[in-house]
C-alpha positions in Angstrom: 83.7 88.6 103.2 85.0 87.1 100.2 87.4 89.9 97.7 87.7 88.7 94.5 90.1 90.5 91.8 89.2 94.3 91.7 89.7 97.7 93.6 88.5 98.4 96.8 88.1 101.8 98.4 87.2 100.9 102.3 89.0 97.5 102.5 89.6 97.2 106.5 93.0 97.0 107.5 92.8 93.0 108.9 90.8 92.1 106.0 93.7 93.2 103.9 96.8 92.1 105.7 94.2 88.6 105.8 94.3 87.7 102.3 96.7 85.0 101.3 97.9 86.8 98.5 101.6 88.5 97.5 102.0 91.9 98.1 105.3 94.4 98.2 106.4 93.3 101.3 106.3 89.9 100.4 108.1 90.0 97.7 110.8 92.0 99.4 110.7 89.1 102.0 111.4 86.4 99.0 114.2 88.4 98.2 115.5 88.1 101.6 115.1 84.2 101.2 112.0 82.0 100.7 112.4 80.6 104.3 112.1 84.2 105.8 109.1 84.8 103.5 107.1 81.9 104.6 107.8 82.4 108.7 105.9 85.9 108.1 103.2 84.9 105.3 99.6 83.7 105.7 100.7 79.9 105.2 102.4 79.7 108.7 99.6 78.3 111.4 101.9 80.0 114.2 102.4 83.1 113.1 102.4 85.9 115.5 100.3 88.9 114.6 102.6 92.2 114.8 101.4 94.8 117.1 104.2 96.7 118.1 104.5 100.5 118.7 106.7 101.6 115.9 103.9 99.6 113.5 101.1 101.7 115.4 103.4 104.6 115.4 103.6 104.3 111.7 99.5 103.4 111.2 99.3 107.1 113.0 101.2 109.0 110.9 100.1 107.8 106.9 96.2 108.4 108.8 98.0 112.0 109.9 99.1 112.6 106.4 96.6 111.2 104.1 93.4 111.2 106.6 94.0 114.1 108.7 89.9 114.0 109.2 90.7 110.3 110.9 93.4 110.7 112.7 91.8 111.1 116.4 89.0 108.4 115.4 91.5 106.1 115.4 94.5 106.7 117.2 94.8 108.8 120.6 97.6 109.9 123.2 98.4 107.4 126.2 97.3 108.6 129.3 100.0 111.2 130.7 99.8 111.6 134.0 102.4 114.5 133.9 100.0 116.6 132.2 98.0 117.0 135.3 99.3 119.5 138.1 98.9 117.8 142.0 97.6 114.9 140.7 97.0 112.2 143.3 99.0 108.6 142.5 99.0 107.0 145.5 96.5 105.9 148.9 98.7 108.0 151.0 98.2 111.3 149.1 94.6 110.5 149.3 94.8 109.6 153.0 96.3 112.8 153.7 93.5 115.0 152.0 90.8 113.1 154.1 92.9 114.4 157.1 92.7 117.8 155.9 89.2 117.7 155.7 88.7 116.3 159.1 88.1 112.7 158.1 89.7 109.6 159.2 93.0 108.7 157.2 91.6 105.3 156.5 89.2 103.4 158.3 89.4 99.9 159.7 88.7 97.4 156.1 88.7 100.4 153.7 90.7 99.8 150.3 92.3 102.8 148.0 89.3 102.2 145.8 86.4 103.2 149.1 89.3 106.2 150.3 88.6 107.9 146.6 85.4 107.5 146.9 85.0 109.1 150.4 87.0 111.6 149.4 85.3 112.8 146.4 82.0 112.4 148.1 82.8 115.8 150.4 83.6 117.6 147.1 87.0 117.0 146.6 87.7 118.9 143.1 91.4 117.5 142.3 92.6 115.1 140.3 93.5 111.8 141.0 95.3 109.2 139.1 92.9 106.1 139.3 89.9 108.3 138.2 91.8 109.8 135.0 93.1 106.8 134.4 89.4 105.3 134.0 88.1 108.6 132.1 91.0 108.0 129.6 89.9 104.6 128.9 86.7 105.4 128.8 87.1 108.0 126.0 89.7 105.6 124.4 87.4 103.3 123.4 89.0 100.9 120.7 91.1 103.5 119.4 94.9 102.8 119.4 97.2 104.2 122.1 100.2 105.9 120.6 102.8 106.9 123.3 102.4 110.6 124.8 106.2 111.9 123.8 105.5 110.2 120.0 101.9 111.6 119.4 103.3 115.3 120.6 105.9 114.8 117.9 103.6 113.5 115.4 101.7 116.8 116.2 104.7 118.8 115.7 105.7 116.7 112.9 102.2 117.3 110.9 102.3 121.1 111.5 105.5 121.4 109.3 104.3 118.8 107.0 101.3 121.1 106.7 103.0 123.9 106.8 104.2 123.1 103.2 102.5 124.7 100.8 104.0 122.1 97.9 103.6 119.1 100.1 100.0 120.0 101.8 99.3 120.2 98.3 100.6 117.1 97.0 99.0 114.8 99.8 95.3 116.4 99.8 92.9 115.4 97.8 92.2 111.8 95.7 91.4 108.6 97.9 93.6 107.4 100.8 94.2 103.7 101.5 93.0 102.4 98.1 93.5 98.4 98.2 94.0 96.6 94.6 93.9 93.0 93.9 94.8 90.9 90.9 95.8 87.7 89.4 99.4 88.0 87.5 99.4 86.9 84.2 102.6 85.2 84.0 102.2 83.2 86.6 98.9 82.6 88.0 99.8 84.0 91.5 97.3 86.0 93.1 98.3 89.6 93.9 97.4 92.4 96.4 98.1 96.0 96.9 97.4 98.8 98.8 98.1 102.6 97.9 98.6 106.0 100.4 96.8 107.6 97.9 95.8 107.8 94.4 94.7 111.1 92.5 94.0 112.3 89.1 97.4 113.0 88.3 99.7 110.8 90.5 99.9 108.4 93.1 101.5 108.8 96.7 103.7 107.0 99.4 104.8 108.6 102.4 108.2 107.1 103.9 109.7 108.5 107.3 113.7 108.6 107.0 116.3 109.1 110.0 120.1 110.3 109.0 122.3 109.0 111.9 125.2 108.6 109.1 124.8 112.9 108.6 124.6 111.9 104.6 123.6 114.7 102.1 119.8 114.4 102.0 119.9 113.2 98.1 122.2 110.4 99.2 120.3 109.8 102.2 117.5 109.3 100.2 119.2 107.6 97.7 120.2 105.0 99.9 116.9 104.4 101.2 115.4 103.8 97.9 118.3 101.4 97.3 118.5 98.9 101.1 114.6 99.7 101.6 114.4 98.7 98.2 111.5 101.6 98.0 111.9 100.8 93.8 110.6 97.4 93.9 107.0 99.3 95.4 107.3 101.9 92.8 107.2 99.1 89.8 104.8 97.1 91.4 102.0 99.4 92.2 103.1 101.4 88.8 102.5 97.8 87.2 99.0 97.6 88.8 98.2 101.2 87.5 99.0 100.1 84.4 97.0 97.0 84.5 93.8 99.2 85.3 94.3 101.7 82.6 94.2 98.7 80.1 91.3 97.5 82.3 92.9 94.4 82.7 91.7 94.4 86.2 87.7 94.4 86.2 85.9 96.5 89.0 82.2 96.4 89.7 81.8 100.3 89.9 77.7 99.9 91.1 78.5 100.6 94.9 81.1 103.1 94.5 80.9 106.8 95.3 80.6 109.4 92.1 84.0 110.8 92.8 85.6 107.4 92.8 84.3 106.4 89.8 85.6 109.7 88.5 89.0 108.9 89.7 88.9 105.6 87.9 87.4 107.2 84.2 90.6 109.7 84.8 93.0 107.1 85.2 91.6 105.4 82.1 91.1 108.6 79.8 95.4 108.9 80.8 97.6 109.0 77.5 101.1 107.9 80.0 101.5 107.0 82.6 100.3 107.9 86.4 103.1 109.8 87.8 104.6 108.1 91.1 105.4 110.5 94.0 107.5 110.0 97.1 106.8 112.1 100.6 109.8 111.6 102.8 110.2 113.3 106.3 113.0 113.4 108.7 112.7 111.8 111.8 113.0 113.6 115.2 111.5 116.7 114.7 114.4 117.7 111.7 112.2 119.8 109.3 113.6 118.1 106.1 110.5 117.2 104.3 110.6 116.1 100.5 108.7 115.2 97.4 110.7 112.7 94.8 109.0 111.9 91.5 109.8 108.5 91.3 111.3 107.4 87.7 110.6 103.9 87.1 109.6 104.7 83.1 111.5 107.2 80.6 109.7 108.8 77.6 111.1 107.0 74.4 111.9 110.8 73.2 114.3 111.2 75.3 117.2 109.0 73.6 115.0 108.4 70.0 114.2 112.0 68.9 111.3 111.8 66.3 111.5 115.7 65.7 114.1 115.3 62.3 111.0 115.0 59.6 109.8 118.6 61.2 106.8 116.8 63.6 105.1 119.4 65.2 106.9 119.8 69.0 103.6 118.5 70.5 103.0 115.5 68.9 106.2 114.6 69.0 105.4 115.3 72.9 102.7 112.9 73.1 104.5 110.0 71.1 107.3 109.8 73.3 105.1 110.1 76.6 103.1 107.1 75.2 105.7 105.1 74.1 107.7 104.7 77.6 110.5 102.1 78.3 111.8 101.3 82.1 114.3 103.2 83.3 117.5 101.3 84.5 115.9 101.3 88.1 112.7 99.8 87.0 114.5 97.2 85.0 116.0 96.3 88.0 113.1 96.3 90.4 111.7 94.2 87.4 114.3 91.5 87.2 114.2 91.5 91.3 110.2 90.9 91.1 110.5 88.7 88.5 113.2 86.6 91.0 110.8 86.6 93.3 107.5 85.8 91.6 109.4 82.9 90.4 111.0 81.6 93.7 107.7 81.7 95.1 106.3 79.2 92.4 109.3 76.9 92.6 108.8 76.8 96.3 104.8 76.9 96.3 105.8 73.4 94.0 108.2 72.2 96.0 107.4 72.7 99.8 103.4 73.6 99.1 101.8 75.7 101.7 101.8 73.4 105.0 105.3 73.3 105.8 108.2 75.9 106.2 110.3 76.6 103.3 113.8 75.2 103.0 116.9 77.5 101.7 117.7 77.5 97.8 120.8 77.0 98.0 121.6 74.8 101.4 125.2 74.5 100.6 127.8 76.6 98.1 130.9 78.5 99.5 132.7 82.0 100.7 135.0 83.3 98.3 136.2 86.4 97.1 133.2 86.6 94.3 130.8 87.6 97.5 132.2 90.6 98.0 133.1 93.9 96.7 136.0 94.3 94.7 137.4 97.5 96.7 136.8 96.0 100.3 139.0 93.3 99.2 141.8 96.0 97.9 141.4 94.6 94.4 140.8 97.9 92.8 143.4 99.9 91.6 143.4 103.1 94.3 145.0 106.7 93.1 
């Protein structure tokens, strides 16, 4: 299928991460360098599709959290044999319960494979590995395998999540998995995005976060939003909200559902702004579980008061929510996806698609400008 500029509610997963167009990760790649960037992006013929289990394990939990409903159409616990008292695992064990049912061991040319079945023809009502095994698969089906010891602590995981009354709330509801696509202005490049969710009144990402350093959770998160560079997301898909509320971004709205339409008249009836919302959970069980609002705009009325000439509290309200500059955050993540945007134009010109991009800057020096003033003892210390 062909996807043309627009928004797409049931966009399938390869047909997304298919498109040869920038996304979020991308662009955090570019920052990386342009070399690293290419390596990973649609224009390399030998890249390796990534199927690992921490990406599955991460696929599992935003269906948990956004698409609860989903979660065991797509994903299921690998086979645990542990789970089943006595089982049977090996020719021998089988052998043996033949013998206590009067039957030969094994006879002369029989395999594992004709043992089980002899033994399960005289009504043998245990369990045996091979046999589970080959249920399991067959109630698998093409659903992903998430390890047994990960999907009981995504279960545990989920029941504090849900447990929330503040968080259940903030993740229920609106449309999960929402993917946008667009052509930037500025530079011609074609664009994609994809959202946890989007509601009425905000829009959602769920991040997972570990603490090994035993930080203070705000600096823990902090510093998550700063080396995940979490910020540059929150301006790009905050751009691309903004883009639909001008209706910059046309959709063809005669297949969609009635509440998804609704959604989209919401976002466009909007006087500011769709707020931008942050889930984070801890890692291993640790029942820290956050919301952030994310701050990537600031209401004008905030440093530029209009209230002197007596305008009425309200109004003066709605001004400043409608006139919004970015915060200092946003003007970085701006500058940073700016950098990028235009990297990727310099090297689209320079290398083209078909062959791996070079470095920017092949040669240059170490000196005391690359790092930090205080690691080098430069700052004065009291």
């Amino acid at each position: 299928m062909e996807y043309t500029d627009g928004i797409y509610f049931d966009m399938p997963e390869a047909d997304y991460h298919a498109l040869p167009r920038l996304s979020n990760s991308g662009i955090k790649k570019l920052l990386v360098s342009p070399a690293d960037f290419w390596v990973d992006s649609w224009m390399n013929p030998d890249k390796e599709e990534k199927s690992t289990g921490a990406l599955n394990l991460g696929k599992a939990y935003h269906a948990a959290v956004f698409e609860p409903e989903h979660l065991n159409d797509r994903f299921v616990s690998s086979f645990n044999a542990s789970q089943y008292a006595g089982i049977l695992t090996n020719a021998t064990q089988v052998g043996e319960e033949l013998a206590k049912r009067g039957e030969t061991k094994k006879k002369t040319g029989e395999n594992a494979a004709d043992q089980i079945e002899r033994l399960l023809a005289i009504g043998y009502q245990g369990r045996i590995l091979s046999v589970e095994q080959a249920k399991w698969e067959e109630e698998r089906g093409d659903r992903i395998a998430i390890p047994a010891d990960a999907w009981e602590q995504l279960q545990k995981d989920m029941d504090l999540l849900y447990a929330d009354e503040l968080i259940n709330a903030r993740v229920s509801g609106g449309f999960a998995e929402v993917a946008v696509l667009w052509t930037d202005e500025r530079t011609g490049i074609a664009m994609k995005c994809k959202f946890d969710k989007i509601k009425e009144d905000c829009w959602i990402d769920y991040k997972s976060f570990d603490n090994t350093r035993e930080q203070s959770l705000e600096q823990c998160l902090a510093d998550a939003m700063r080396y995940r560079k979490y910020y540059i997301q929150a301006y790009l898909y905050h751009t691309v909200i903004e883009l639909i509320r001008e209706e910059k971004i046309k959709c063809d709205w005669s297949n969609w559902r009635t509440e998804q339409v609704a959604l989209l008249k919401s976002i466009l009836a909007r006087k500011s702004p769709l707020p931008i919302w942050y889930v984070f959970q801890q890692k291993s069980g640790v029942a820290n579980i956050l919301e952030r609002e994310i701050h990537i705009m600031k209401p004008e009325h905030v440093s530029n008061p209009v209230n002197a000439g007596g305008v009425d509290d309200e109004i003066r309200e709605e001004v400043g929510e409608r006139t919004r500059r970015l915060s200092a955050l946003g003007a970085l993540a701006e500058a940073e996806v700016t950098q990028a945007m235009n990297w990727f134009g310099y090297c689209m010109d320079t290398y083209g698609p078909d062959k791996p991009w070079g470095a920017l800057k092949p040669t240059g020096v170490i000196d005391d400008d690359c790092f930090p003033p205080y690691w080098l003892g430069l700052e004065e210390k009291f």
